[in-house]
C-alpha positions in Angstrom: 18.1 -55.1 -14.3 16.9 -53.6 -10.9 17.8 -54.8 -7.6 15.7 -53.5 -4.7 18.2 -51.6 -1.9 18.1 -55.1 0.4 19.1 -57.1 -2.4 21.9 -54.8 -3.6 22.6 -54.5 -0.1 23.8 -58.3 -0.1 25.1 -58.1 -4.0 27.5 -55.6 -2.2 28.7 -57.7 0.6 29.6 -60.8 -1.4 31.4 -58.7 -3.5 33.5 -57.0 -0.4 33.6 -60.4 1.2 34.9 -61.7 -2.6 37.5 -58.8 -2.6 39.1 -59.6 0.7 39.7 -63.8 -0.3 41.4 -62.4 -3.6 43.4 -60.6 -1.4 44.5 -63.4 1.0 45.3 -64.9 -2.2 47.3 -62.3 -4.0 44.8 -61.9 -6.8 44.4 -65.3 -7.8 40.6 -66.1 -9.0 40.9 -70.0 -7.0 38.8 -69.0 -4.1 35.9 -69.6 -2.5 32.8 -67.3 -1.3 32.7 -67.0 2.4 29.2 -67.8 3.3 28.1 -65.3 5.8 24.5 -66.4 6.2 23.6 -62.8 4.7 20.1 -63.1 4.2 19.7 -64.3 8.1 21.6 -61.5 8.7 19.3 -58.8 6.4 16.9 -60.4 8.5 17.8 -59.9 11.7 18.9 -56.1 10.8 22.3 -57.1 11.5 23.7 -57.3 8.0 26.9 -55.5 8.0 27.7 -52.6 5.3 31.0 -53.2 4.9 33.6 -55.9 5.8 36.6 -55.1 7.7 39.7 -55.7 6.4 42.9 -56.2 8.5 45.7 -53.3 8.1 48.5 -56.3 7.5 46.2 -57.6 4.9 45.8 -54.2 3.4 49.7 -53.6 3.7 50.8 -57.0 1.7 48.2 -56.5 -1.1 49.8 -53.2 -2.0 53.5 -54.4 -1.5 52.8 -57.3 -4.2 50.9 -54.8 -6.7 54.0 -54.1 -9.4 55.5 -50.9 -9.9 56.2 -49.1 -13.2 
């Protein structure tokens, strides 16, 4: 299937914005999607291209992955 840019514009997002909650919740899949409005947002040209992500949030995550 083909997505035009805008649309996979948004696909991409969700998934960023998807990434991030997993994260708050170390990796478990009982999480919500943050609604961002994102199609307002393609809208109004304002629809970011990526989502920020806290250092401490980064910094936990990869303290709880497991080492081998």
């Amino acid at each position: 299937m083909e997505y035009s840019p805008r649309k996979a514009n948004i696909i991409f997002v969700t998934l960023q914005s998807v990434l991030k909650e997993a994260m708050k919740v170390k990796g478990c899949n009982n999480i919500k999607i943050p609604h961002m409005q994102k199609e307002k947002l393609e809208r109004e040209d304002r629809l970011p291209l990526q989502i920020s992500c806290e250092a401490s949030l980064l910094a936990k995550t990869i303290a709880s992955l497991p080492t081998n």
